[in-house]
N, C-alpha and C positions, 0 to 999 in steps of 0.2 A: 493326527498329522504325522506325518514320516518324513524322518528327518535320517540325513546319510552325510558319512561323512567328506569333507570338501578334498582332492587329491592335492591343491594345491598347499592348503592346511598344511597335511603330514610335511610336504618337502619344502614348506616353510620353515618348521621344526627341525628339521634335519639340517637344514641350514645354517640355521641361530646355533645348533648343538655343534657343525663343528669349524663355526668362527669362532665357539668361546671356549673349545678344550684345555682343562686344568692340568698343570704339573703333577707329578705326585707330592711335592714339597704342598703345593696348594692345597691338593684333597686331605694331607694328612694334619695341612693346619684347619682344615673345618669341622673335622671331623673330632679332631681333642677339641675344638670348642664348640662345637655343638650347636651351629650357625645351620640348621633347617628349616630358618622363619619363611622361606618364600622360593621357588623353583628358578628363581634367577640365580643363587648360585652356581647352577650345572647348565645354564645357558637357554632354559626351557622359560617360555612365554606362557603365563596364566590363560592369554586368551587365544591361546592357538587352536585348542580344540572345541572351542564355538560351535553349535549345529549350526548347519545349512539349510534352508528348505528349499525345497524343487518344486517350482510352481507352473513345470513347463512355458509356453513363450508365453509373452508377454506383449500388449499395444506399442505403438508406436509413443504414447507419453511417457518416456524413460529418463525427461528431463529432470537433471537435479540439480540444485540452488547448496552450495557450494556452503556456504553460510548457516544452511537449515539442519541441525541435529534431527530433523525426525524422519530424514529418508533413509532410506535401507539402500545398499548398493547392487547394481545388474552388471554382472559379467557371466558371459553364455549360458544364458536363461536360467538363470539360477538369481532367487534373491536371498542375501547375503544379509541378517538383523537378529537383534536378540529376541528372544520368544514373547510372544506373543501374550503381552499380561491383560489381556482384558479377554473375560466369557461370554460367548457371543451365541444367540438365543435365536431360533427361529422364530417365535410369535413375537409381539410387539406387546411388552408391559406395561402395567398399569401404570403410569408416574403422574404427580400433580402438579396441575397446568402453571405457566408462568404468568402473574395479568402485568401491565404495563404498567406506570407509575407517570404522571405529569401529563400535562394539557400542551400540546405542541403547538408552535404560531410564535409568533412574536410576541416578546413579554411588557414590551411598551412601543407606543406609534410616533412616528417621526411628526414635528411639531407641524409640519406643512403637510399636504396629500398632492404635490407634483411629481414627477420623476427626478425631480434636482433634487428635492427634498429626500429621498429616499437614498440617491447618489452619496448626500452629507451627511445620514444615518452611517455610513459606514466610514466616508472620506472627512476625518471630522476634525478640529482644532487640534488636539491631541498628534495625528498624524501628521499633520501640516508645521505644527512646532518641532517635532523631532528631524524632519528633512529640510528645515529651514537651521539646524542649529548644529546638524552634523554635514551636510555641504558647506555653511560658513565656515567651520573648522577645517575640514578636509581643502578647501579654497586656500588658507592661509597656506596649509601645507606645502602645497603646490607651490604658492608664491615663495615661500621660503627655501625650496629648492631650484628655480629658476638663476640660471647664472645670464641669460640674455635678457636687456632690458625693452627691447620688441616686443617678445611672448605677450600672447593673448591678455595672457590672465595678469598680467602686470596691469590693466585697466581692471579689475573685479573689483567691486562695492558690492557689501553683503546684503543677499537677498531678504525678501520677507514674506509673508505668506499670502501676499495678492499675488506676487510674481510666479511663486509655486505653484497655487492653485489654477492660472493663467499657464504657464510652462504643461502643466498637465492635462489642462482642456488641449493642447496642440497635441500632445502626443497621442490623445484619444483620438484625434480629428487627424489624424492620418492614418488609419483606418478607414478612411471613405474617399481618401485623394493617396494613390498606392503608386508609389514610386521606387527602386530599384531599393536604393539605400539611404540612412539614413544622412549621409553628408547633401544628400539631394534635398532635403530638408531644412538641416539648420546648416550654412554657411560658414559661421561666427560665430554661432553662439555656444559662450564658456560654461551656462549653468551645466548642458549636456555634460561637460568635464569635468564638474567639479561634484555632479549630483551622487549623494554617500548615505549609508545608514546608520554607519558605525565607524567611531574611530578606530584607526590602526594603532597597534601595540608601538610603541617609543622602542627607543634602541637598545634602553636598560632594562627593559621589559623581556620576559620571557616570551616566545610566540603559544601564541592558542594553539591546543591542539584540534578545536572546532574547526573546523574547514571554511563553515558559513559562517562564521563569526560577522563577514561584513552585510550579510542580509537575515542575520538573526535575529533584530529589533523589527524587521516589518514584519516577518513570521509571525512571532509574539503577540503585535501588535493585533493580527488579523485573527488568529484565533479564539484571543481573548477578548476580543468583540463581539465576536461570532458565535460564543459562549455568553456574552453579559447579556445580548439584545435576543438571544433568538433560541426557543426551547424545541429540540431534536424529536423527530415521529418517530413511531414506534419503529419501523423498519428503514435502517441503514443498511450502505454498503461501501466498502473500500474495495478500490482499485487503485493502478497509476495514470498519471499520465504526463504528460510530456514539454517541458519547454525548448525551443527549439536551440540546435546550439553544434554546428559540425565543424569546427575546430578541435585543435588540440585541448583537453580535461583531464585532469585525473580520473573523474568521477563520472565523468560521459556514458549513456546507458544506451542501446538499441534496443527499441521491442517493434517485430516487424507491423503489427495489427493496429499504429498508431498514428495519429495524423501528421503528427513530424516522431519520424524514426530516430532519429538520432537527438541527443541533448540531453539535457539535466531531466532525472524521474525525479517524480514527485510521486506520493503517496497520499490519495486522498480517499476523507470521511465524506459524503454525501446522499442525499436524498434520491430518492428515486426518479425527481424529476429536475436534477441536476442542482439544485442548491449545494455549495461548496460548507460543510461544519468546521476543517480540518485538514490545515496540509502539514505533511512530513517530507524534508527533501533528503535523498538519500545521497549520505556523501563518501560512498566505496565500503569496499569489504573490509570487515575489522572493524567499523564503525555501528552505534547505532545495536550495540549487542550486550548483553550482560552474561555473569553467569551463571545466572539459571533457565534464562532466555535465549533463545535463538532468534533471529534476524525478524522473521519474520511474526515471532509470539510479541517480542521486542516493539515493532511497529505495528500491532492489533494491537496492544495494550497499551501505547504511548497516544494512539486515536480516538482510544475509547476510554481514555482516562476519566473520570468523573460521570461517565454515563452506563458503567455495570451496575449492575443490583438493582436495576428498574424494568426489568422484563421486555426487553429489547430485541428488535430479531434482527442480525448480521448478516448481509449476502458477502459472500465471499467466492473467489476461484481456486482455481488450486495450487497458484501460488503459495497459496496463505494457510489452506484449511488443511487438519488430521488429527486423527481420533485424539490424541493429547491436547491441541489447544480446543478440540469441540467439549469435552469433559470439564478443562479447567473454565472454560467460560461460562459453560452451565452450572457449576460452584455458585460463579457470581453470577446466575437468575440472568443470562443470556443467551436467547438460543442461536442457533446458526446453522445455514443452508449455503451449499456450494456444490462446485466438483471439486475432483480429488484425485491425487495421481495414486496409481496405481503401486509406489514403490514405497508409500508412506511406512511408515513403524507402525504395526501393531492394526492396520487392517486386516481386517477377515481372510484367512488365505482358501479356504471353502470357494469364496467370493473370487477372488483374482481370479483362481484357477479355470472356474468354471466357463464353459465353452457353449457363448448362447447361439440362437439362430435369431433370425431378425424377429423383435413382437416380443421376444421372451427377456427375462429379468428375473433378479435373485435376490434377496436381500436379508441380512440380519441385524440384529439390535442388540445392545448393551444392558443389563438390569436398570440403569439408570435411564433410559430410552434413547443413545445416540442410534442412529439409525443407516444404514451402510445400504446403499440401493447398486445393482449393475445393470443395465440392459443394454441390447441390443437396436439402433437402429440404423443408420448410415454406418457407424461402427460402434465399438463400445463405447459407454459412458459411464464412468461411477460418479454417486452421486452422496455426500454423505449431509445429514440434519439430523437436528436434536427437535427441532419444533417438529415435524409430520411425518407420520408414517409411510412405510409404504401401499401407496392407494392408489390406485389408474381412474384416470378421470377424463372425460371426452372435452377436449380441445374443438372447438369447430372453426373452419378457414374457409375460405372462400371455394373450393374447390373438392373439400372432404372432412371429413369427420374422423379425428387421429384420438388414440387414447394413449397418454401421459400420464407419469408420477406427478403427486400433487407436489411436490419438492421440486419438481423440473417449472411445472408453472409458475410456480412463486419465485423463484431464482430469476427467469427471462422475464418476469414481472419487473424487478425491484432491483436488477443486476444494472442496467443502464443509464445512471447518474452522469458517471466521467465521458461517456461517450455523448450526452448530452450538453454538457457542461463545455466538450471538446468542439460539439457544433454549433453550440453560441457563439463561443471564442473565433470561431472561423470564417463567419460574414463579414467581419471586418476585423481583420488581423491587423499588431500594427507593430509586431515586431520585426527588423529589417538587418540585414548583413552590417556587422560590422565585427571590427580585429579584439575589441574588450569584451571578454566575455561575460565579464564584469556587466558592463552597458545590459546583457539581457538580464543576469539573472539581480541585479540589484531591484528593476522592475518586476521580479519573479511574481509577485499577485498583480500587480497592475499589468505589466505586459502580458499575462497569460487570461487578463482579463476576470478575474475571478470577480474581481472590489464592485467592476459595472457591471458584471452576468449578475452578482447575488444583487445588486440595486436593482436591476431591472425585475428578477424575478421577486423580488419582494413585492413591487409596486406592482407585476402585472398579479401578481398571488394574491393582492386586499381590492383590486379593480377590474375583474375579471368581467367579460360583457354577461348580458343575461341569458342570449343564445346558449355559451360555453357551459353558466351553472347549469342553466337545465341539461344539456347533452349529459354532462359531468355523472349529475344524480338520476339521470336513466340510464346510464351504463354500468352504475355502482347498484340499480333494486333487478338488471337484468343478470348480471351477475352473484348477489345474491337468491335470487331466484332458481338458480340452477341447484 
């Protein structure tokens, strides 16, 4: 590697040396005492002379996450990171395999076999007691700050959990009668107003510094059901996605590729054919970090809590993925396959550099087997796993016969949950304009549909017709077969 030094570097230096010129009264007191622990006394920065390496240009993914300790900086083609501490190997080593651990499916069956029944597997007393006992409280609230004896809610009597469960078969069921906004719906009705997860902090109270504080108990709730009833397959993957929300937020996210662009992200765990395991709602920068963690190791690790060390494969994009958290997660006995930006820490720079033609690809490996792939085809791709080497394998399409990294297959395999899970949620949407942003995201699993996508998929997952198995397991012995 050759490494040269940065121009801006030196007259960085020269800078700092002569903002902070010493007296002689100064030089002559450090010098009787004998203060040379460190080059800040003479105005000199430890890390100014840093190599740089020259990796000539670079793609156009030069995006970086603001948050993420593991990117290196790009200013005119130059990337800007400290050396490169991992040895990177042309052939592919021997390492021993990961096997999976645990029987995936549901770990006990809902007492009925209807689709309602499946719906109450998830939607269940527990849930219904907690939104019946914090809109009662939250109801009073209201009333005790009321100075007009008119107001609505000067008539409320506290609900119960018929009226709940009733309140929320309507909000499902507009979804299938689509009207503008919600006041085009309910009229009058105060539960909408009063409907809460959490108490708010009292006056004597400190404020939370949780953000979501007031949709923190459905969170909870839905995870940890999600976890009691239902044991994870071998191959997950996180992504985001999106509740819809374009008003003012603190914490309001755009990501253009989304079905609604604007709103609250969410970060979720899911299966490859959309079942939801795991949501994280991200609430701003600064949050959501630790430190030894970065933003995003932060939320792999907060997803994957309880399910490392069972031989697990993680599809991930490049948000997420580089060679630091591929290492530490292979520690804990999981592998993982994604892309990968190109400005990561501590990728191969052999690999950046190299200037492919279309069909051609480069790749190297780590002693412990992470595996750094680049090729060329519409444009570059890097590609980086711990589970499979690099190996070209014939894709067939309707039109031609392409050959791909087995990493790139399995990735466009097992990558598309949230995009799945996004088109469930979207045949019958039932979230609707309105000024409380509160109204959407207190709904945040029910409005975005999660509570009746994962019912649905349960029940059509244990009563699938007979046509479907059989296609299912001829498509799985023709696929083996290759």
């Amino acid at each position: 590697m050759n490494f040269q030094d940065s121009p801006s570097t030196s007259s960085n230096t020269q800078k700092s040396m002569k903002t902070n010129i010493l007296s002689d009264s100064e030089l002559l007191d450090i010098l009787e005492k004998g203060k040379f622990s460190s080059d800040e006394d003479f105005g000199i920065d430890s890390n100014d002379d840093d190599d740089v390496l020259d990796i000539g240009n670079l793609s156009d993914e030069n995006e970086i996450d603001n948050e993420d300790n593991n990117s290196c900086s790009i200013d005119n083609n130059l990337l800007s990171c400290n050396e490169n501490q991992y040895d990177w190997l042309t052939k592919s080593p021997t390492v021993e395999n990961i096997f999976s651990i645990g029987i995936p499916g549901l770990k006990y069956i809902p007492e009925g076999d209807q689709p309602i029944d499946y719906f109450n597997f998830l939607f269940t007393d527990e849930l219904l007691d907690l939104l019946v006992e914090e809109t009662n409280a939250y109801a009073v609230d209201i009333l005790l700050s009321t100075t007009s004896n008119n107001a609505r809610i000067s008539t409320w009597f506290d609900t119960n959990k018929s009226e709940m469960k009733l309140f929320f078969s309507l909000l499902f069921h507009m979804g299938t009668i689509k009207l503008a906004r919600i006041e085009d719906y309910w009229k009058t009705n105060i539960l909408l107003r009063a409907l809460h997860f959490s108490r708010n902090p009292k006056e004597e109270e400190l404020a939370t510094k949780n953000r979501l504080y007031k949709i923190q108990p459905i969170l909870d709730y839905f995870n940890s059901k999600m976890k009691e009833i239902y044991e994870p397959s071998k191959n997950l993957s996180i992504d985001e996605s999106m509740v819809l929300w374009r008003d003012r937020l603190i914490f309001r996210q755009y990501i253009q590729n989304k079905r609604h662009k604007y709103g609250v992200k969410m970060y979720m765990l899911t299966e490859p054919w959309g079942l939801i395991h795991r949501v994280m709602v991200y609430s701003g920068q600064g949050h959501d970090v630790s430190e030894d963690l970065s933003h995003t190791e932060f939320v792999v690790d907060n997803l994957m809590n309880g399910l490392l060390y069972t031989g697990r494969s993680l599809f991930m994009d490049n948000f997420y993925n580089s060679v630091k958290l591929s290492r530490n997660l292979l520690i804990k006995k999981t592998y993982v396959t994604g892309t990968l930006r190109q400005n990561r820490k501590n990728n191969p720079i052999d690999v950046i550099r190299q200037k492919l033609k279309k069909g051609e690809s480069i790749c190297r490996y780590t002693s412990d087997g992470i595996c750094v792939v680049k090729l060329k085809d519409k444009r570059d791709v890097l590609m980086i796993s711990t589970e499979f080497p690099h190996e070209m394998i014939e894709i067939y399409t309707k039109k031609e016969v392409k050959k791909k990294p087995i990493s790139v297959k399995n990735y466009n395999e097992h990558m598309s949950g949230i995009d799945r899970q996004d088109q469930m949620s979207s045949y019958y949407p039932f979230e609707r304009k309105t000024l409380r942003w509160l109204a959407v995201i207190q709904g945040l699993l029910l409005d975005s549909q999660n509570i009746p996508v994962n019912s649905k998929k349960r029940y059509s997952e244990t009563h699938l017709p007979l046509k479907v198995q059989k296609n299912s397991k001829k498509s799985q012995a023709m696929l083996y077969s290759k």
